[in-house]
N, C-alpha and C positions, 0 to 999 in steps of 0.2 A: 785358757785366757791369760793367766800369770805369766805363761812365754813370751805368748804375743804379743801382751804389756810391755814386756823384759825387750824383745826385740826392739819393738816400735823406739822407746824409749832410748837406747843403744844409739840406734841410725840418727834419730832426731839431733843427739847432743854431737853428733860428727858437724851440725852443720853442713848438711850435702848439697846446700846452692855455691858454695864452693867449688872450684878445680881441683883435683888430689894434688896437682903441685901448690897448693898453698898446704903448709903446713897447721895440721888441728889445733898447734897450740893458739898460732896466730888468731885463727876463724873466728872465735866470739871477741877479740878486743879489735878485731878490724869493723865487725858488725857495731860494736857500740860506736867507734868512730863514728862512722856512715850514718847514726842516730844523733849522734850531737850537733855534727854539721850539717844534719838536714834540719835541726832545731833551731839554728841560728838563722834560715830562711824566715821572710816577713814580710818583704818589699818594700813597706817604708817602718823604719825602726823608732817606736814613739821615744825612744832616750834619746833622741837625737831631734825632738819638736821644737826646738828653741831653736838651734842651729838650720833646721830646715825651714822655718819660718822667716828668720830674716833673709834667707841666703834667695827663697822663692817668692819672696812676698806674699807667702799665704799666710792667713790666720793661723792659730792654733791649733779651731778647731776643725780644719782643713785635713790638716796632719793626721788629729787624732782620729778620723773619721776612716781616711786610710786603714791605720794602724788598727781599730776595731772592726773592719771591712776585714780583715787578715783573720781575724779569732774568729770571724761570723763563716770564711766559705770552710776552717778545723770544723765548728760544731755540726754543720751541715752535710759533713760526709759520711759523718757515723752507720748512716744506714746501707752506705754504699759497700763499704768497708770491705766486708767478706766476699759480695757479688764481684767486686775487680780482683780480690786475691784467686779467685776459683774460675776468673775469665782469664787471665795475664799470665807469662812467665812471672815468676818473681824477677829476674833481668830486666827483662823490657821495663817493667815498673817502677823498677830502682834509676834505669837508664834515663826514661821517660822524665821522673820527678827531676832528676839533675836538670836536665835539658831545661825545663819547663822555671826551675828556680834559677837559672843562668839568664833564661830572657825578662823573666819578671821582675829580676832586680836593677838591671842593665836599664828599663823601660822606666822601673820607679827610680834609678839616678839621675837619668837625665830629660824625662819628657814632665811639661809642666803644664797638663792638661789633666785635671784634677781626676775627673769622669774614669780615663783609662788608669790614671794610678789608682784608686780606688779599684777597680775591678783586676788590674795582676796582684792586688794586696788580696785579693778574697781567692784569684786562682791557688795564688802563692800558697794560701791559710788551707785550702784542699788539699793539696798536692802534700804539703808536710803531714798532717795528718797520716794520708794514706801510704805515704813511705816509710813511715814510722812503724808502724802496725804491721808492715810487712816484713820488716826488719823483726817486729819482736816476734811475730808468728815464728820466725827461722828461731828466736833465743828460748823461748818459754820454758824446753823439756831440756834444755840444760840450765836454765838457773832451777826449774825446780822439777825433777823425773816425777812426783805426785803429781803433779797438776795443783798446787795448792797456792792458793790465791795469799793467803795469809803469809808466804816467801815469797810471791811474785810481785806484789802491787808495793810491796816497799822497796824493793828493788825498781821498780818500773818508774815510780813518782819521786824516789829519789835522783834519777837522771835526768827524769822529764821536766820537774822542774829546777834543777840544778841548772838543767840547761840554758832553761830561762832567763833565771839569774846571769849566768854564763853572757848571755845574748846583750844584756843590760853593761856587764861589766866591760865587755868590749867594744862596745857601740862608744859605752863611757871614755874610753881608754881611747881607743883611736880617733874622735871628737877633738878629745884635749889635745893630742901630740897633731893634728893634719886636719880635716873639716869632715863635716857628713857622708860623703862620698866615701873616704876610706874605706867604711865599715862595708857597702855594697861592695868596691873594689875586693876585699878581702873573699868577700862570701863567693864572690866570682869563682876567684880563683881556689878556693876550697871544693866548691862545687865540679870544677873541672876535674881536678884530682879527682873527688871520687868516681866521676865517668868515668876518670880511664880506669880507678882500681875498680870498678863493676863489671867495665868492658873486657878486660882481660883475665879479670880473675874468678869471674861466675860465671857458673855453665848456660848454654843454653837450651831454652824450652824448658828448663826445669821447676816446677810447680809443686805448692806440698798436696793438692790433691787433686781430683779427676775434672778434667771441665766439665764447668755448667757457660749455656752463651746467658745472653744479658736478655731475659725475657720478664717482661711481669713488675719493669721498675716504673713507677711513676715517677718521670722525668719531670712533667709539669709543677706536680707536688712540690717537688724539691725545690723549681723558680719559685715558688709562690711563698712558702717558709722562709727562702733566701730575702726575697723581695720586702717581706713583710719584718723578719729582723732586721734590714739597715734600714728600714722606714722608721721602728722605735729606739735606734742607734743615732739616727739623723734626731729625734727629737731632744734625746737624752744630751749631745754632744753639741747641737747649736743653740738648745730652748735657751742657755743664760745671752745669748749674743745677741739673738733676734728680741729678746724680751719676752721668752715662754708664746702664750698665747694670746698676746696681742699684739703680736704679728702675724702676718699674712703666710707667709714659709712654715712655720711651727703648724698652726691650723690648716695647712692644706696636708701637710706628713699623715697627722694625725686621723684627718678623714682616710688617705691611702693606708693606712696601718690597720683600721677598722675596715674596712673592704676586703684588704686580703685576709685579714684572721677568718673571716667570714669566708670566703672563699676557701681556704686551707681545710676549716671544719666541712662545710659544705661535700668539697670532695671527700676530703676523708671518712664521710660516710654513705658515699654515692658508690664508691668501685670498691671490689674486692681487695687489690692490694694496695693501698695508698702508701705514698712516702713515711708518713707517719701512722700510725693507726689508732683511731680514737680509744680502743683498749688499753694501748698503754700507757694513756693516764689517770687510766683504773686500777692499773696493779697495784698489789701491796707494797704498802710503805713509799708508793713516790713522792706523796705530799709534802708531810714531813724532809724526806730526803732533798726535797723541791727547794722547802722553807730554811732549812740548814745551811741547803749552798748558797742562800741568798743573805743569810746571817754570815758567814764567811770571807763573802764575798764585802759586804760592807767594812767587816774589822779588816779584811786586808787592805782595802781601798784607803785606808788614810794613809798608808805609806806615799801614794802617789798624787794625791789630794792636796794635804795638808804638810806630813813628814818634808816634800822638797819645797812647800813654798816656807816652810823653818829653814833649812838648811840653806836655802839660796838667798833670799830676801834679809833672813836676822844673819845669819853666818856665814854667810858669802859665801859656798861652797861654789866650783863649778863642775863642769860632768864628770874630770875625773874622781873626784872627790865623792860625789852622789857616788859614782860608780863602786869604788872601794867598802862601802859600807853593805852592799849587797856581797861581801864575803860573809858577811856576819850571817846573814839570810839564809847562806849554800848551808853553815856552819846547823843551820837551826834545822834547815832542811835535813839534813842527814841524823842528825839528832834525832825528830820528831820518826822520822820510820822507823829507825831502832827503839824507841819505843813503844810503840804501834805491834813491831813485830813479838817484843819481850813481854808487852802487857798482853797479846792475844793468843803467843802461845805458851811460854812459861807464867807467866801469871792469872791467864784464864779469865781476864777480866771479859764483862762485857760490852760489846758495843757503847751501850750508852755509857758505863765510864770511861772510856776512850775519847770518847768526841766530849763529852765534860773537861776530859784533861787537856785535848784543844783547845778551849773558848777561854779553859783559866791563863792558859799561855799567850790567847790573845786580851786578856785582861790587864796581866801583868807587863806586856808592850804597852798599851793606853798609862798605867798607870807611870811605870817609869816615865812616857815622854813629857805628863802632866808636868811632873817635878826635874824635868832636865830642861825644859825649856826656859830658857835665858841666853843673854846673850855672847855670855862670858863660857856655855859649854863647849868642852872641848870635842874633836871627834873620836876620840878612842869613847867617849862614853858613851856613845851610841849605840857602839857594838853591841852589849848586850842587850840592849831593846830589840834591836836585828834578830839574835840569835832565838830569842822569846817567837818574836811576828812568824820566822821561817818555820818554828817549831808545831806552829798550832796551823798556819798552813799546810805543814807534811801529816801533821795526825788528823786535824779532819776531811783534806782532800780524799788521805787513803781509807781513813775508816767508812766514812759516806760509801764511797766508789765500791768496799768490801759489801758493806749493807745494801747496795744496791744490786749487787750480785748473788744475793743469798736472798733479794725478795720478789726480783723480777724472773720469767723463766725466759730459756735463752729465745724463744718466737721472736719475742720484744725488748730481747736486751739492749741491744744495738738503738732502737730507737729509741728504749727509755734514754741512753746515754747523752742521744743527740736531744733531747726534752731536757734534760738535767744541764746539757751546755747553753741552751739558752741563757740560763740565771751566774753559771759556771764561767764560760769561757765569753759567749756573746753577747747580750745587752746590760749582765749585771754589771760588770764596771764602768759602763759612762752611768745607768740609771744612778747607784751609789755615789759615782761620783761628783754627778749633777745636784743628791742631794745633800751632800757634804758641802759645796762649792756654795749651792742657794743657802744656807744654812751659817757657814762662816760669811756671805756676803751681810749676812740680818744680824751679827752679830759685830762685825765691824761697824755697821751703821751706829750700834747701842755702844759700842766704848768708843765712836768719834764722838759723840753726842758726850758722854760721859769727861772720856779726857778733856776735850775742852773747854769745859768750864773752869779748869785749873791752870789755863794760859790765859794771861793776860800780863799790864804792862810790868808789874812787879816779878816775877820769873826772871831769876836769873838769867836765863838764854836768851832774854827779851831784845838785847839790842843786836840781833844775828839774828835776823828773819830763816836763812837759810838751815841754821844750826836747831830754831826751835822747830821749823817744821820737820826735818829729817829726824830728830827722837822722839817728835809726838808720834811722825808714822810706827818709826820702829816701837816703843810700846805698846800703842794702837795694834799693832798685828801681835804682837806676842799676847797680849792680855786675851783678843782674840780666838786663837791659837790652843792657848791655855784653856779656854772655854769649850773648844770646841772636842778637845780630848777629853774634858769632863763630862760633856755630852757622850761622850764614845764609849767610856767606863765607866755608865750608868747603861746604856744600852747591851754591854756586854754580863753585867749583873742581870740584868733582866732576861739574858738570852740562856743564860746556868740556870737562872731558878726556873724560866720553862724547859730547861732538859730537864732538871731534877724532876718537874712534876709529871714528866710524861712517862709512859711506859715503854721500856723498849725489851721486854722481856720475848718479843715474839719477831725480834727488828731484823735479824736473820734467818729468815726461811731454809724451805726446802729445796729452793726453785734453782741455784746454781751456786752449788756449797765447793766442787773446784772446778779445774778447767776441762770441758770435754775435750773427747779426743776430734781431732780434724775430721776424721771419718764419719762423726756421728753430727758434726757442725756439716760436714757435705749433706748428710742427708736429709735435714732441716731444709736445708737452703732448694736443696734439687727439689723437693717437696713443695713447697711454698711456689718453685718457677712451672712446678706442672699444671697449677691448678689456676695459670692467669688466664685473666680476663683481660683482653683485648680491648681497650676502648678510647 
């Protein structure tokens, strides 16, 4: 067995979906390429929602609706994931996703029919996903020949969301120097290039393991999960426009969001292999894991909330500006893995101090912005709030993702994943950010009501109507502002003192403590496709 390991291990780090004329050294920094810029695929890029909004005459929340249509068809593929790596060349698949991200962006540049851009934003959100995954299926046993997740997953989420970041700072960047369009323009032409480096320099038919055909998926499953996420995306992203539920639009989402849950359950306990399986939000520790990401998800969400309407409305920042302060973010990201990786394997810490030392990092962000906001702060002071936010994003995205890997078995890993992106990747950030937004709106209402009992005809700014309304707005939002960070770093005390009280001594199982091998991931999978049911 230790040969065979030795072998396996050997071939794997050559990178063999390569041609021998690319040279070995090249193969893993041409694969990360090929992940970066498949990362910067979106369709419509929400850093660029100001700029798309005047230019199309669409709302906001038009845009953003898009832009979370993109995150909603990522979390949605998780189950697919393996069943196309073990159907497809890895070629074709590489080839394919180019292809697919060349029209989807091309369609969201220039077609202004909302309907279809929302749906090549969700193709788009698929396609990246599963190109990604098949990229790193090729890198795994050269970043780490154990199979150990505690090397791989800091290494994996420090790109993935560097990328991110990456995606924001240059959407920022070529915004400010040319208009919206650039940034598609650019991804075009990115995306082309890697065609051809796929087309010519990976083999074909080459796959890392034996076919399996495509039997036994619940295809419907999958619309109905789909369908039922942008129904509570569409609530989350229009309820403040329409006026929540006293409007007709918000109340009819609502009833269709409550249909398909019901429907999604229904199946999922009607046929043998459903898209999701009601088991796996019975496994151990997903709750928790559930409630974490959704704690997470909230302290990130003020960057995008609250953090740009400070820096645009009090400090006039514009996109490239916004954009430069997500260096700080990359800076916190690569930080935050490293120690992630130092405290779980030379320090031996546990899970639950790890994600502790997350929430304190997103504490100490709230708390700095508390006391930075004014209007006289500069941008360099930012930065470290930046590098704080990035940090407790990179340590409890990876610590959760590690803990959910050591409590779910592999059956249901896959869709415990796409269950976790729900709160993760798809509905958490408009619902957070809906109630950050509702929340700062009730709280402007109480300091207009407040400041203005202290304007009247005596105020020096009194004979400038124009001059006294422009600095009652601006402290009106800062004091605002101010409030609402202290609302945040009160929520984040209370989200430490429930980790403290809980136990996580058992929060790392048995269930997938590294990564199996291919071989034994094929025979799960062929397994599972023998025993379908037909219906």
């Amino acid at each position: 067995m230790p040969t065979e390991h030795s072998e396996e291990v050997a071939t794997a780090r050559r990178i063999l979906v390569w041609k021998d004329s690319v040279p070995e050294v090249l193969r893993f920094p041409l694969m990360l390429l090929i992940i970066v810029i498949y990362m910067l695929s979106g369709g419509v890029y929400m850093s660029a929602v100001s700029e798309m909004s005047g230019s199309l005459s669409w709302i906001k929340e038009d845009i953003l609706m898009a832009g979370y249509a993109s995150m909603t068809g990522l979390t949605i593929a998780f189950p697919l994931l393996f069943r196309i790596l073990f159907r497809f060349p890895t070629r074709s698949i590489l080839l394919v996703s180019a292809a697919v991200f060349i029209i989807c962006d091309y369609v969201c540049m220039v077609c202004h029919y909302l309907p279809l851009v929302v749906l090549m934003s969700f193709i788009s959100g698929f396609f990246r996903i599963l190109s990604t995954f098949v990229c790193w299926s090729n890198l795994q046993l050269r970043i780490t020949p154990t199979r150990d997740f505690a090397v791989f997953f800091p290494f994996l989420f420090t790109v993935i969301l560097g990328s991110v970041q990456l995606t924001d700072i240059v959407t920022g960047n070529s915004v400010s120097a040319f208009d919206w369009r650039a940034m598609h323009r650019l991804t075009i032409g990115a995306f082309i290039v890697v065609f051809a480096l796929v087309y010519f320099g990976m083999r074909r038919g080459y796959r890392q393991a034996p076919y399996i055909p495509f039997k036994g998926i619940d295809y419907l499953g999958g619309i109905l999960w789909s369908l039922w996420l942008l129904c509570i995306i569409f609530i989350c992203v229009y309820g403040e426009h329409y006026d929540w539920f006293d409007s007709e639009e918000i109340c009819t989402a609502a009833v269709f969001a409550v249909i398909l849950l019901a429907m999604c359950l229904e199946r999922a306990a009607s046929i043998r292999h459903p898209y999701i399986s009601l088991r796996t939000f019975s496994q151990h520790n997903m709750i928790p894991i559930f409630i974490l990401f959704g704690c997470m998800s909230l302290m990130s969400t003020m960057v995008s909330s609250v953090q740009n309407i400070y820096t645009g409305a009090v400090l006039g920042f514009d996109a490239r500006h916004n954009a430069d302060l997500c260096w700080g973010v990359v800076a916190g990201i690569a930080v935050g893995a490293g120690v992630f990786f130092v405290a779980l394997k030379r320090w031996k810490w546990r899970i639950k101090s790890i994600v502790l030392a997350g929430f304190v990092s997103f504490l100490l962000y709230q708390i700095q912005l508390y006391f930075l906001i004014d209007a006289s702060t500069e941008k360099y002071m930012l930065y470290m709030p930046m590098v704080f936010k990035g940090a407790g994003v990179s340590i409890v995205y990876t610590s959760l993702t590690y803990a959910l890997a050591g409590s779910v078995t592999f059956a249901y890993y896959f869709e415990a994943m796409c269950v976790i992106g729900f709160i993760r990747t798809s509905f958490g950030g408009p619902l957070n950010s809906a109630i950050i937004t509702r929340l700062l709106n009730h709280v402007k209402q109480a300091a207009t009501a407040e400041l203005g009992s202290y304007v009247d005809q005596m105020h020096p700014m009194a004979d400038s109507f124009t001059a006294v309304l422009g600095e009652f707005q601006r402290q009106m939002l800062m004091v605002s502002l101010k409030e609402i960070y202290g609302y945040a770093a009160i929520a984040a005390v209370l989200i430490l003192l429930a980790i403290l009280a809980s136990d996580y001594r058992r929060y790392v199982g048995s269930g997938l403590n590294g990564m199996l091998k291919l071989t034994q991931v094929w025979k799960v999978v062929r397994g599972r496709t023998q025993t379908t049911l037909y219906d």
